[in-house]
C-alpha positions in Angstrom: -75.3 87.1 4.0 -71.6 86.8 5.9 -70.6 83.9 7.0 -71.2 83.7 10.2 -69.8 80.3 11.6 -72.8 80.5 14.5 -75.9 78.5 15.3 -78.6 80.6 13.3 -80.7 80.8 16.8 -78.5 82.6 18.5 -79.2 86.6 18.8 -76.8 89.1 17.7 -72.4 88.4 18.5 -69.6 90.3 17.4 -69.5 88.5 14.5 -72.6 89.8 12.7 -71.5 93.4 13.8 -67.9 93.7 12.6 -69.2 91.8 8.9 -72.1 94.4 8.8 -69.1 96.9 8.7 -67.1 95.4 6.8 -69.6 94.8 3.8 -71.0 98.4 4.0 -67.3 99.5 3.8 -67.0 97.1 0.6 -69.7 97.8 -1.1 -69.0 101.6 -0.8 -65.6 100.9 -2.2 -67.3 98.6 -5.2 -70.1 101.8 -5.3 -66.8 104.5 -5.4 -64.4 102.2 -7.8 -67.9 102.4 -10.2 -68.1 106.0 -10.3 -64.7 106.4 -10.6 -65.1 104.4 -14.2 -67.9 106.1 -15.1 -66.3 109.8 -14.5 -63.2 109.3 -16.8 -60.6 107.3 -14.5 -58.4 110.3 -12.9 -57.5 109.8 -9.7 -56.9 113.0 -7.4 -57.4 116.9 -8.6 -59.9 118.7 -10.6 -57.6 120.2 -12.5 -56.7 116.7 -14.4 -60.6 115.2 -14.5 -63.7 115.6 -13.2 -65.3 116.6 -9.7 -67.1 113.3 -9.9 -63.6 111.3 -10.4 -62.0 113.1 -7.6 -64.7 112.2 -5.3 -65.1 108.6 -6.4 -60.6 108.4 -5.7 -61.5 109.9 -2.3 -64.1 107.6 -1.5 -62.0 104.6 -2.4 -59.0 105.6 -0.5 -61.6 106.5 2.5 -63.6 102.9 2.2 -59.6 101.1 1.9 -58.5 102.5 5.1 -61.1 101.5 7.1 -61.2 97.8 5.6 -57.9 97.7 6.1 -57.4 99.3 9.5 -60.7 96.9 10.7 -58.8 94.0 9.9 -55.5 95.0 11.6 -57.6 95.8 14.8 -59.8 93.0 15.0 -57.8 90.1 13.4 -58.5 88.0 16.1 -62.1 87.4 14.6 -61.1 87.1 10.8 -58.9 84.2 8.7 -55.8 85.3 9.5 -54.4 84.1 5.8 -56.8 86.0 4.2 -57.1 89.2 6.4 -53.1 89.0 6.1 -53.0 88.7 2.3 -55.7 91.9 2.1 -54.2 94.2 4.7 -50.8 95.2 3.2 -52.6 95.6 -1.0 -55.5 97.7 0.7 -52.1 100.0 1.9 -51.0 99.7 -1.1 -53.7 101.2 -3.0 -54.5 104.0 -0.9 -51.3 104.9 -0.2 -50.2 104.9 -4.1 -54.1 106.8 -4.9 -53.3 109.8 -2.1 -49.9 111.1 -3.2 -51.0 112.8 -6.2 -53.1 115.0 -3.7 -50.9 115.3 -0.9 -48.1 116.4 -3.6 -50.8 119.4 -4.9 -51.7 120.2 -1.2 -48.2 120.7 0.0 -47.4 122.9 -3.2 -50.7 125.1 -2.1 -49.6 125.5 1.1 -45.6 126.2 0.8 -46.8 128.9 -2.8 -49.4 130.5 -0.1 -46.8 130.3 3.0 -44.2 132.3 0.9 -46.8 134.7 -0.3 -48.1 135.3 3.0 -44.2 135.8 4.3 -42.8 138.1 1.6 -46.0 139.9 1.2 -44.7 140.1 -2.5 -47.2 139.2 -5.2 -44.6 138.3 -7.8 -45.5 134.7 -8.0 -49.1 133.4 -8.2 -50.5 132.7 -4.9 -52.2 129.5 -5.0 -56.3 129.2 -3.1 -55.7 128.6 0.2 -57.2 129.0 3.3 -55.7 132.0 5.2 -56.5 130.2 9.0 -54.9 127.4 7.7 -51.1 128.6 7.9 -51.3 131.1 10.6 -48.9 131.1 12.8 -50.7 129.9 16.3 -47.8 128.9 18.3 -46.7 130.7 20.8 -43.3 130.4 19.8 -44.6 132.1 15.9 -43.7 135.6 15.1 -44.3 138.2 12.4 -41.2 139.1 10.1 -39.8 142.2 10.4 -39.7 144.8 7.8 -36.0 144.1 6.7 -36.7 140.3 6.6 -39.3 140.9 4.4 -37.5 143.1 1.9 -34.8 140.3 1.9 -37.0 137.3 1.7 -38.8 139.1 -1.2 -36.0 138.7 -2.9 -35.8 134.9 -3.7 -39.2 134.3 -2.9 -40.1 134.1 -6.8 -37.5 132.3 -7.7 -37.9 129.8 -4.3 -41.8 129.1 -5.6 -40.8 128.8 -9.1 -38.6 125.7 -7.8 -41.3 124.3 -5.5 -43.3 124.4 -8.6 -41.2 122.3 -10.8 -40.6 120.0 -8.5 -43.6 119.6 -6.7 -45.6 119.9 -9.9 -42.8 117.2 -11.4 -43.6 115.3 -8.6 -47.9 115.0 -8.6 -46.9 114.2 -12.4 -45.2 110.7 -11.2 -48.0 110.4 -9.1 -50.9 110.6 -11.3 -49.2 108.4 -13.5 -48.5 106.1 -10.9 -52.2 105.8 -10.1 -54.1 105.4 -13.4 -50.5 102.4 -14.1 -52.4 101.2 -10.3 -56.2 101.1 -11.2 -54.9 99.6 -14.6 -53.1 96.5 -13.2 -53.9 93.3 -12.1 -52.8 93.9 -8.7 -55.6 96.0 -8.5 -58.1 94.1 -10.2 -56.8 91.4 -7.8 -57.7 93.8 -4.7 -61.4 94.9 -6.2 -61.9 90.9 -6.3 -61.6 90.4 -3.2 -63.2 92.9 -1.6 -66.4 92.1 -3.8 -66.2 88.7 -2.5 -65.8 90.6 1.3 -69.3 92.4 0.3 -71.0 89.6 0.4 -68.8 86.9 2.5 -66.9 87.6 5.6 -64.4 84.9 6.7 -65.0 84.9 10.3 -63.4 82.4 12.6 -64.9 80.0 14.8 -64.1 81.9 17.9 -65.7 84.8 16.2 -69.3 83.6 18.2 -67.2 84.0 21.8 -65.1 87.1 21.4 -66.0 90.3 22.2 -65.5 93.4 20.0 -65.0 95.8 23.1 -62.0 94.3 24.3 -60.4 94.0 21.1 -61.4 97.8 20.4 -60.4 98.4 24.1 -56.9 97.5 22.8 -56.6 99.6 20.4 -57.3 102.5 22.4 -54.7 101.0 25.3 -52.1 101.2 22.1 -52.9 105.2 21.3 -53.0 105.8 24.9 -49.3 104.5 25.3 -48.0 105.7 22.1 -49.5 109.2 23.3 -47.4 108.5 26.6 -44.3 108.5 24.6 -45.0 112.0 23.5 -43.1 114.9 24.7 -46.0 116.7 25.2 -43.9 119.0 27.8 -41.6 120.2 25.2 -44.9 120.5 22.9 -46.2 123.4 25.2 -42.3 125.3 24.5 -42.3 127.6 22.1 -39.7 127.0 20.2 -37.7 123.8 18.9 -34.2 124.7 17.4 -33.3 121.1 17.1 -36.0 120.2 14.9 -34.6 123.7 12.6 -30.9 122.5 12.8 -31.9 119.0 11.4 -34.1 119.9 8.8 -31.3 122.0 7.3 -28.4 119.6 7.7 -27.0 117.7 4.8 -28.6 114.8 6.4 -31.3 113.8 3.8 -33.0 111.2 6.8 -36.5 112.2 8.2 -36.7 114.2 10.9 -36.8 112.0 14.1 -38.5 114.0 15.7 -41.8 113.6 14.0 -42.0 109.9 13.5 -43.6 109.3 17.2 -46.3 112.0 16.0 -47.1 110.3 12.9 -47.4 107.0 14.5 -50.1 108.5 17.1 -51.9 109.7 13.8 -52.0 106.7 12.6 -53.4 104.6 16.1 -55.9 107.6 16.2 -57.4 106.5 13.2 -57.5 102.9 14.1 -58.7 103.6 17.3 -61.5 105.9 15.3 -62.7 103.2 13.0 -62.7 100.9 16.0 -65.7 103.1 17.5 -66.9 103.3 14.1 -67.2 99.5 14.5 -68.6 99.4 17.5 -71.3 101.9 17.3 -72.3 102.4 13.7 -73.5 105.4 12.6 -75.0 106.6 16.4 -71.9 106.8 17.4 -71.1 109.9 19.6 -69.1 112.3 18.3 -65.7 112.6 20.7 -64.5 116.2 20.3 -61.4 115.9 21.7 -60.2 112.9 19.6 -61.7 114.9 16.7 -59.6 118.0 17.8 -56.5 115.9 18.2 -57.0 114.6 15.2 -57.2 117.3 13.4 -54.2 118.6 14.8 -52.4 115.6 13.8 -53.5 116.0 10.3 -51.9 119.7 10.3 -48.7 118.4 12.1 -48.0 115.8 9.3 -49.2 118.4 6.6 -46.1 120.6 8.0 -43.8 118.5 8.5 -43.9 117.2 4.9 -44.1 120.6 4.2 -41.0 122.0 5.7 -39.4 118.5 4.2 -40.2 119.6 0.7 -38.8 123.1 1.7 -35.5 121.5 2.4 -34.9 119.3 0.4 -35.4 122.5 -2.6 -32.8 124.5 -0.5 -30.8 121.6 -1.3 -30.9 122.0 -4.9 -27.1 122.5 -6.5 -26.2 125.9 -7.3 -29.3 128.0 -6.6 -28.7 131.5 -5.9 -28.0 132.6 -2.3 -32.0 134.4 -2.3 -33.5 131.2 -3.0 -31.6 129.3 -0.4 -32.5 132.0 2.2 -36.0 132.2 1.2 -36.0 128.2 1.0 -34.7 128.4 4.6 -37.3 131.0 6.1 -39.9 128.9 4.9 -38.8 125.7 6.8 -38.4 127.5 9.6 -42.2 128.3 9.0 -43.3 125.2 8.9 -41.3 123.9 11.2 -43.3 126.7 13.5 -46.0 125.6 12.2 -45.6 121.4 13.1 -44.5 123.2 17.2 -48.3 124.7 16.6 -49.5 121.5 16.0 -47.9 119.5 18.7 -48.9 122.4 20.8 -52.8 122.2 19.7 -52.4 118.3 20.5 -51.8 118.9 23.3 -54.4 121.2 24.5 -56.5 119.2 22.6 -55.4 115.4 24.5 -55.6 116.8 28.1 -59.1 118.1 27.8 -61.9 115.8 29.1 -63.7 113.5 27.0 -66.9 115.9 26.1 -69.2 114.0 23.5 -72.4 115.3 21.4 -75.2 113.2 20.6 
């Protein structure tokens, strides 16, 4: 059982509902970090280890986040030394266990965004979903005929660069990961959450606070940060500054974005928060699903067309790769307006829930 810190006659607080959570999202990590040994130990893509391993790093990346954001958004209720200590090595792990995918996703989608725009098959095009990468901005156009005959030029050579880097890259990664879920750092982190399975430092004041408001918070947060947005300019085609900074010699990320990704990440707090608060009846929200979802694509791009730049800047590549390097930024640059654009469509809708 948690512990509780309450008089054992009294009917169900806050407390007993955000440990519930907490242990069920520990002993799913504990349940995924067991699979994970018992597939082989690789961390992110079939093509280095099993289906089983791949699901079992998923899961523990999924069950890290939540611990970790359910600590950041109801602190008020837990130790503060030990919900303090936990937070930033949860980050840690999932954030070191998810690059070797994100560096294989954003290959997939830059190899099948060239293929798409050169309509040239000299490079392998890489699985993709076709939906996923169509232009659905207003502001996105189809290449004309004597774009296409130029961009087909460098397009080989462009994805035979994103390749070696990005491929280079996931490399580091996966390395990175199995070095990870070999140290004690990480042994340190399974401890703990083991001992969270089947004890929750609450506080005292756990018996007289309220999860609602501190959930209630969380969404105020989003709500601001979503205030901040420039959803007007969202709804305009076309962004030339964005284009003119991602193909500067300034190496910094694009500032542009960094409001967006912080929404991302207060939707997901704000997610787990109703996760917390309802279990598993709680109501699907379909337009913080849709938002979210368009958040998700937004980042995806962005890193995208950051990856696409930074190969443009590679010394002494031939003036075909740099253009083709540069079309495809401009792509995903398109494709991050898209986004924004979906978001918000997606933000001013009414709440409409399913059961």
């Amino acid at each position: 059982m948690a512990q509780q810190h309450l008089d054992p006659t009294a009917g169900p607080v806050a407390g007993d509902t955000l440990a519930a959570y907490l242990q069920a999202q520990a002993t799913e990590f504990l349940r995924a970090l067991r699979q994970h040994r018992e597939s082989g130990g690789t961390t992110a893509t079939a093509t280095n280890g099993t289906e089983e391993a791949v699901d079992a790093a998923r899961a523990l990346r999924r069950s890290a986040r939540r611990i970790s954001g359910t600590l950041h958004t109801f602190r008020p209720l837990l130790d503060e030394g030990w919900s303090e200590g936990m937070r930033p090595e949860l980050a840690w792990l999932s954030g070191t266990l998810a690059r070797e995918h994100a560096y294989g996703a954003r290959l997939d989608r830059l190899l099948a965004a060239l293929h798409r725009l050169s309509g040239s098959s000299s490079f392998p095009a890489q699985a993709s979903d076709p939906d996923a990468y169509s232009g659905t901005h207003p502001g996105a156009r189809a290449q004309l005929p004597s774009e296409k005959g130029a961009l087909t030029v460098g397009a080989a050579k462009a994805g035979a660069l994103l390749e070696r880097q990005l491929t280079l890259a996931r490399t580091r990664a996966h390395s990175a990961a199995l070095q990870a879920l070999g140290s004690s750092r990480f042994h340190a982190v399974a401890d703990n959450v083991a001992v969270l399975a089947s004890e929750v430092p609450l506080t005292a004041s756990a018996s007289g606070t309220g999860l609602k408001p501190l959930a209630a918070a969380a969404d105020e947060r989003l709500c601001d940060a979503v205030a901040g947005l420039p959803l007007i300019t969202a709804g305009h085609p076309y962004n030339a500054e964005a284009l003119v900074h991602g193909l500067s010699a300034d190496t910094a990320p694009q500032p542009q974005d960094s409001p967006w990704h912080q929404v991302r990440l207060l939707l997901r707090l704000h997610r787990y928060a109703r996760e917390v608060l309802f279990g598993d009846e709680a109501p699907v929200d379909v337009r913080l699903l849709t938002a979210g979802q368009a958040l998700d694509r937004h980042r995806d791009a962005a890193e995208a067309a950051a990856a696409a730049a930074s190969a443009a800047r590679t010394p002494r590549i031939a003036p075909a790769t740099a253009y083709a390097l540069g079309v495809l930024h401009a792509d995903q640059r398109h494709e991050v307006e898209a986004a924004r654009f979906a978001f918000q469509r997606a933000w001013m809708r009414e709440t409409v829930g399913t059961p």
